[in-house]
C-alpha positions in Angstrom: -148.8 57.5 2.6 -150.8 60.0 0.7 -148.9 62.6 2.1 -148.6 66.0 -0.4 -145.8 64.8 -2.4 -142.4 66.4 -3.4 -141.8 66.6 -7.4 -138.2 66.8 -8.7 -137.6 67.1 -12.1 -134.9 66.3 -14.0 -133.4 65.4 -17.7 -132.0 62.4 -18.6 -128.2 61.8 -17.7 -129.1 64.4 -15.2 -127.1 64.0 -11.7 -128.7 64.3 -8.4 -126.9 64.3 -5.0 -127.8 64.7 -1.5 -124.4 67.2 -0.6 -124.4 69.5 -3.1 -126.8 70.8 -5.7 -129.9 73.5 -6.6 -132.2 69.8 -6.5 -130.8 67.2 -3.8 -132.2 63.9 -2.6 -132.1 63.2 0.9 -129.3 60.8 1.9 -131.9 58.1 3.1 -133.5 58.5 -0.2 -129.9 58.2 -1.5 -129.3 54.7 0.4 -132.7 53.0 -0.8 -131.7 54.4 -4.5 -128.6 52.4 -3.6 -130.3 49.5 -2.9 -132.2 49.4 -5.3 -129.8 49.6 -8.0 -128.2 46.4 -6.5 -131.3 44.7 -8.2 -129.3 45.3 -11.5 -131.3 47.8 -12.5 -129.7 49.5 -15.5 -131.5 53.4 -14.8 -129.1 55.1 -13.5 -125.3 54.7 -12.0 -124.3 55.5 -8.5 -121.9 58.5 -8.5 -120.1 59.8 -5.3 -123.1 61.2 -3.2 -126.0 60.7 -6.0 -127.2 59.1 -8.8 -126.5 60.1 -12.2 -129.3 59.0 -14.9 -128.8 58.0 -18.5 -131.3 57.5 -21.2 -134.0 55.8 -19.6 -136.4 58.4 -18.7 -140.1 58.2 -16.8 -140.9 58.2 -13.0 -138.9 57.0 -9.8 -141.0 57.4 -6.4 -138.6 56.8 -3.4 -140.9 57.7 -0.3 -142.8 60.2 -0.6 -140.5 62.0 -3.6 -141.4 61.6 -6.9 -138.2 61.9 -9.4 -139.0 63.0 -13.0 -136.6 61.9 -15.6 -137.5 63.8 -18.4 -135.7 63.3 -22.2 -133.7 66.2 -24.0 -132.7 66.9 -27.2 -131.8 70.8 -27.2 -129.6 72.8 -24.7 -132.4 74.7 -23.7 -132.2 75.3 -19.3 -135.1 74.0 -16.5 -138.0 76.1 -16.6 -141.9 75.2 -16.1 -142.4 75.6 -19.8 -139.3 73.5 -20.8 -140.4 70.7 -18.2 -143.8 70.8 -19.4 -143.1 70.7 -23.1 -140.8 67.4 -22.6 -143.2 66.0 -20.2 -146.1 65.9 -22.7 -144.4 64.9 -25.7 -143.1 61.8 -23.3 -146.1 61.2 -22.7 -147.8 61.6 -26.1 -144.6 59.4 -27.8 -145.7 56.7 -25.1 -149.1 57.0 -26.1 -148.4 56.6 -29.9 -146.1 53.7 -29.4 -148.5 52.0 -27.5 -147.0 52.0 -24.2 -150.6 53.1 -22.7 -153.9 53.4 -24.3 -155.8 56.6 -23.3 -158.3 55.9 -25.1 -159.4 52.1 -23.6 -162.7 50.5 -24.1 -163.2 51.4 -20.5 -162.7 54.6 -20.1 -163.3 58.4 -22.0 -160.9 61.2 -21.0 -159.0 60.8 -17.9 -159.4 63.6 -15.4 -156.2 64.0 -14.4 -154.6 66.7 -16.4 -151.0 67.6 -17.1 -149.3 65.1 -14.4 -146.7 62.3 -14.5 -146.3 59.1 -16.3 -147.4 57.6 -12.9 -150.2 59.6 -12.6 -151.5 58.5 -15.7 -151.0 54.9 -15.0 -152.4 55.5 -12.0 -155.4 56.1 -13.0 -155.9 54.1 -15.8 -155.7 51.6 -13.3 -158.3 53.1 -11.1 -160.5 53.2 -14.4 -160.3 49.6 -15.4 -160.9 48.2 -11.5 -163.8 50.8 -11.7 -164.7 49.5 -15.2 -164.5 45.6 -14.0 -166.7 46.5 -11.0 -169.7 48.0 -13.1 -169.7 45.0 -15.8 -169.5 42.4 -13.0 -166.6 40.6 -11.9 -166.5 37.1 -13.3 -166.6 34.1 -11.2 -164.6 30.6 -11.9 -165.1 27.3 -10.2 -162.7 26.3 -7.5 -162.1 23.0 -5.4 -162.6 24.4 -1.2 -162.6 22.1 1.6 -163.8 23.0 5.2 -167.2 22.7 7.8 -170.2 22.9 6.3 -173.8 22.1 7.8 -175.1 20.4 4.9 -173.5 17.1 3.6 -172.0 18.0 0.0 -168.8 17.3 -2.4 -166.6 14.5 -0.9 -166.1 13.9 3.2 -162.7 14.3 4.3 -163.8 11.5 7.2 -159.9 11.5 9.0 -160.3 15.6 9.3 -163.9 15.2 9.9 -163.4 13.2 13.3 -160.5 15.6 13.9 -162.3 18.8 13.9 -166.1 17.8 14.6 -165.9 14.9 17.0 -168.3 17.2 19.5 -169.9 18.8 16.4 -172.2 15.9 15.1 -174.3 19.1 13.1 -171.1 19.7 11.1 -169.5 18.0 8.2 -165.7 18.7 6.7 -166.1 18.2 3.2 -163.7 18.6 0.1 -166.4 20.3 -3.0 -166.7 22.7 -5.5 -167.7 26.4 -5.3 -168.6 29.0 -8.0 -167.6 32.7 -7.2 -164.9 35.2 -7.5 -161.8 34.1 -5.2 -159.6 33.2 -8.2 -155.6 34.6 -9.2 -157.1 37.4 -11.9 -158.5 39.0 -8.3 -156.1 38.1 -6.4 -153.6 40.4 -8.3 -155.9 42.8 -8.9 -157.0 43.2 -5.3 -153.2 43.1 -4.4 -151.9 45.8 -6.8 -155.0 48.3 -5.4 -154.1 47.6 -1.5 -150.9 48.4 -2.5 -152.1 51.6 -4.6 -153.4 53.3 -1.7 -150.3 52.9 0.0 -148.2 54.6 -2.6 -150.2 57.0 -4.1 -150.0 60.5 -3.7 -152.2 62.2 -5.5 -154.8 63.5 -3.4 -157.2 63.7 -6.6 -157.5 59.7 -6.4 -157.6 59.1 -3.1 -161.4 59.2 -2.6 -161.6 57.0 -5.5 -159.5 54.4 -4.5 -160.9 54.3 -0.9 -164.5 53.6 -3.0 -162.9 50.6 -4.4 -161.6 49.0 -1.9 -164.5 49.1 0.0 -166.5 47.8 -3.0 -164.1 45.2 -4.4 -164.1 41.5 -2.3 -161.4 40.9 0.1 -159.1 38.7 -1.5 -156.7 36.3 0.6 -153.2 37.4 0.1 -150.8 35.9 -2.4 -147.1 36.1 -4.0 -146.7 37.9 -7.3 -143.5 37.4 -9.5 -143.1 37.1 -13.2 -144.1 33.5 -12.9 -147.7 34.5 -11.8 -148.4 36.6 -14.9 -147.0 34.1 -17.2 -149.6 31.0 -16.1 -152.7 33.5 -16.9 -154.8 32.3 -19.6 -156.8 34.7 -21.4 -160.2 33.8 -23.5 -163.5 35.4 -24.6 -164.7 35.6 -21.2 -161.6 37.1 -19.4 -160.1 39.0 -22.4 -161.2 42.3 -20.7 -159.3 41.8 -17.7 -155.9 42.1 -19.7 -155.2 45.6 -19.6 -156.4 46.2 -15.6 -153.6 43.1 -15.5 -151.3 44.8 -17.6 -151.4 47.4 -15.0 -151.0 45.5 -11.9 -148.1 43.6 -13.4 -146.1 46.7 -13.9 -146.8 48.3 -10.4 -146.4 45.0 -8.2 -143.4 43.7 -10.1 -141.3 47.5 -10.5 -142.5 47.7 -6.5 -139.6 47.5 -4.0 -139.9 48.2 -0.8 -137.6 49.4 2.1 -137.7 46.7 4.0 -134.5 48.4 6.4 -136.6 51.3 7.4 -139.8 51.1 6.1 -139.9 54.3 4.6 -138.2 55.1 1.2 -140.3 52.7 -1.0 -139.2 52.6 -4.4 -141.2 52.1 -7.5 -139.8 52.6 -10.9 -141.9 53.3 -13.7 -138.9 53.8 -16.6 -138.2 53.7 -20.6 -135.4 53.3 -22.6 -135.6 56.8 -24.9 -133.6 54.9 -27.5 -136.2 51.9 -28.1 -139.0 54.8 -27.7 -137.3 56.9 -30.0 -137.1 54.2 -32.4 -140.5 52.5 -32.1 -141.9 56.5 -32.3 -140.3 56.7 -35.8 -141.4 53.5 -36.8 -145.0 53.7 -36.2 -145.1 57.4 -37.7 -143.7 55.7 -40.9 -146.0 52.5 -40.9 -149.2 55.0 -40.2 -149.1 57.6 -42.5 -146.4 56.2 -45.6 -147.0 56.8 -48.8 -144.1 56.5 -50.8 -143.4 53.1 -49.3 -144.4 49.5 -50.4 -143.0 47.8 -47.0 -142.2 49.5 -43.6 -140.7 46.5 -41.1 -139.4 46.8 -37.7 -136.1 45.0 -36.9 -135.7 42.9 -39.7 -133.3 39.9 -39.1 -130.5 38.8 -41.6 -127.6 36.0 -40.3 -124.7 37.2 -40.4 -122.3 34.8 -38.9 -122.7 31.1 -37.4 -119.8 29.2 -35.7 -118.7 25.6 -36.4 -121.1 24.6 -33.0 -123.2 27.1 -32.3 -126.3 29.2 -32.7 -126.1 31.7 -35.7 -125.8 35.5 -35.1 -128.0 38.1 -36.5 -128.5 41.4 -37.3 -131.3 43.6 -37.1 -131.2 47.2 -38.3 -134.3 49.5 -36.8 -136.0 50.1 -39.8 -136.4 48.5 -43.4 -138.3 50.5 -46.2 -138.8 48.9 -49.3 -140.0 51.4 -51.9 -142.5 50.4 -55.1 -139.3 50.1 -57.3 -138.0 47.7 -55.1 -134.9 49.4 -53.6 -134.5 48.9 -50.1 -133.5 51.6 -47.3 -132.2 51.3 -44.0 -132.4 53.7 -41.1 -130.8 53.4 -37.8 -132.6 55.7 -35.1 -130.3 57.4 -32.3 -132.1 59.4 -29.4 -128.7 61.2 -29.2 -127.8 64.9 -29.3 -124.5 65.4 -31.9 -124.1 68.9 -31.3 -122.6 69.4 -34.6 -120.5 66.5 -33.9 -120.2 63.4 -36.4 -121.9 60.3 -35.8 -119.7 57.9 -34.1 -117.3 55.5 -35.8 -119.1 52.4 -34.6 -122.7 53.8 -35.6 -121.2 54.8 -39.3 -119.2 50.9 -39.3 -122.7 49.7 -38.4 -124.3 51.1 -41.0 -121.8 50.1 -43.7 -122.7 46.2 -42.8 -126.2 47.0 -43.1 -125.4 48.7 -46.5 -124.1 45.6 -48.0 -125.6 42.9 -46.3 -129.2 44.0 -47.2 -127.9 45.4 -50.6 -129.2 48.4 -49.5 -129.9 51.7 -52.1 -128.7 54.0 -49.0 -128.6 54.3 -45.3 -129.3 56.8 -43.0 -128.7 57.7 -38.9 -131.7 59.2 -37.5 -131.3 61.8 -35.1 -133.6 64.2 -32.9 -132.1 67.9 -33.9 -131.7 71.1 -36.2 -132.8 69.4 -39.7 -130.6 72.1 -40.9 -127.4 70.1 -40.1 -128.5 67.2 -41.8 -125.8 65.8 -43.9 -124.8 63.3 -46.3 -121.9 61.3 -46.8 -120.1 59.0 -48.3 -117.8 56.0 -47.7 -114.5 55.4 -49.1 -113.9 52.7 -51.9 -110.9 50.9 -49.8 -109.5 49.6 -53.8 -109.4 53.1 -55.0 -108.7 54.9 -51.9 -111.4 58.0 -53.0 -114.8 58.3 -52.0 -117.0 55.6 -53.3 -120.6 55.5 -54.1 -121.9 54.3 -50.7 -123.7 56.6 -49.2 -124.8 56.8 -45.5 -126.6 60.2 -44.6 -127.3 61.8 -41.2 -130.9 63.0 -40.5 -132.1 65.3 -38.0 -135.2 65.9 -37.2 -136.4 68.8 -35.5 -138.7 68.3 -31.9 -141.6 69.8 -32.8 -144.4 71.2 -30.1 -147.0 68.6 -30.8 -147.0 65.5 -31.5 -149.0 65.8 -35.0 -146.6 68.1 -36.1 -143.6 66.3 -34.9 -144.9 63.1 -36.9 -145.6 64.9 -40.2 -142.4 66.3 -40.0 -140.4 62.6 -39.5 -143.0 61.6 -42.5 -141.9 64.6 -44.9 -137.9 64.3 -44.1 -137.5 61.0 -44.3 -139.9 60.7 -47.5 -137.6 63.2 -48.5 -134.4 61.1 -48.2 -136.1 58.1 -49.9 -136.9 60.2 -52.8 
């Protein structure tokens, strides 16, 4: 491919048609979104003439086009600097959660600057093949069976007379070879072939090229989730996980046109809710200091049927304070536009108010910390306001990162207070 590639950009729940609109999609780029979504994948629905996105955000690349689905939590229109403010923090709250490691034991900075989520995976990738080839790749023992011109490992004597019956100098033998032909390559070797077909970024190109030249020719193989689940890992592979890691995502999220051979697609997509979520979490767990416990979807049973497996419930995060109350929060990457939460997010939180004996609850919201609010639930005996209390917390989307966690950290200290 490696043709200059097109960049649309666009923010989540976003629509993009191929009739109509200042961005449009070409209809063949249209059809292989079409197909692809009959995979049952859940990032985006098919509208009359486009495709209309919802909270997963990231990087579609249909063709040659890379899509941008960017997340949003203000009204504010496209402009460079918008784009480029969401992009980073996207990329920084992926970074914090864990979703990628910058900073692996394989590489320093990465060179690519300012660029998509692809990019970056990209070239992490590019990185830990370049990594694996400098430290040696390792070898494994394997059984191989073929002609050989010195008598060794077991003779297959019915294939011998088969193939060397005019060949008295050659012997087809069954034995056992030491040296790098083994599944970790195999995958690895596949996901790079198939890097050089999709990538468009002309600043990789060269290094990519170097690698394949450099890397062994592996034979070619299947790869579904099946594959990645019978790797073993141990002291002498363990740094082959993340270069695997890699691969997995890019060969498994790869879906090619096989109709016309053109429109590729390759998805590389989060859900903003979970990342929203997981964001807040590890910002509390880092840096707390009012809390004795910070825990990540803590399960409680909450029902179990007469034959059956129990049902639980797990709110998004539990604090435990030193003087042993307990808080709950419930993160929502969700704009309310002054609105109030809805009813089943405020029922939800009632359940988790009583069932974990909670001091108070709290939705977490991104948004104008101004129009935070408390409130309170209604005694149903008295029919008044009772003591229950479930607040709303916004937090405002801060320009960096840092500041965007110390702010979570000081408002929601706040509340616990």
């Amino acid at each position: 491919m490696n043709l200059p590639k097109e960049n649309i950009v666009v923010f989540e729940h976003e629509i993009l048609r191929f009739d109509r609109g200042e961005k449009k999609i070409t209809k063949d780029q249209f059809e292989a979104l079409e197909r692809y979504h009959g995979n049952g994948l859940p990032f985006y629905k098919l509208v009359y003439n486009g495709v209309q996105f919802n909270e997963h955000v990231g990087v579609l690349q249909v063709g040659n086009t890379l899509i941008e689905v960017l997340p949003k939590a203000d009204r504010n229109p496209h402009s460079d600097e918008e784009d480029k403010k969401w992009r980073d923090l996207l990329i920084n709250m992926l970074q914090v959660v864990g979703s990628f490691d910058i900073k692996s034991t394989s590489s320093s900075n990465l060179k690519i600057k300012s660029n998509t989520v692809l990019d970056l995976y990209f070239e992490m990738y590019v990185k830990e093949i370049e990594y694996l080839l400098h430290t040696g790749l390792i070898k494994k023992y394997r059984k191989k069976e073929g002609n050989v011109t010195a008598l060794k490992g077991s003779l297959l004597f019915s294939k011998h007379i088969q193939h060397n019956l005019t060949h008295q100098e050659r012997f087809y033998v069954r034995h056992t070879t030491y040296d790098v032909e083994h599944t970790f390559h195999f995958i690895l070797y596949k996901a790079l072939k198939l890097l050089k077909q999709i990538n468009t970024n002309s600043a990789l190109n060269d290094r990519i090229g170097s690698l394949l030249l450099n890397f062994p020719e592996m034979p070619e193989m299947k790869v579904s989730e099946a594959t990645f689940e019978k790797l073993l890992y141990n002291r002498k592979n363990q740094h082959y996980q993340k270069a695997i890691e890699i691969a997995k995502i890019l060969l498994l999220q790869y879906h090619p046109d096989v109709s016309k051979g053109r429109n590729h697609v390759l998805a590389l997509m989060f859900d903003m809710n979970l990342l929203w979520e997981q964001f807040i979490y590890v910002s509390l767990k880092k840096n707390r200091t009012e809390f004795a416990k910070v825990k990540a979807q803590t399960s409680k049973h909450f029902w179990k049927p007469e034959n059956g497996r129990r049902t639980s419930m797990k709110p998004d995060i539990y604090i435990e304070t030193y003087t042993g109350k307990i808080i709950v929060l419930d993160t929502k990457w969700k704009n309310l536009n002054g609105y109030n939460p809805s009813p089943d997010d405020l029922r939800q939180m009632y359940v988790y108010h009583e069932y974990f004996d909670a001091e108070k609850v709290a939705l977490v919201y991104p948004g104008d910390s101004s129009k935070g609010r408390k409130g309170n639930y209604f005694d149903t005996k008295e029919n008044q306001v009772g003591s229950k209390q479930c607040s709303v917390i916004l937090i405002d989307v801060e320009e960096t990162i840092k500041e965007w966690q110390r702010k979570i950290i000081e408002q929601i200290g706040e509340f616990v207070k």
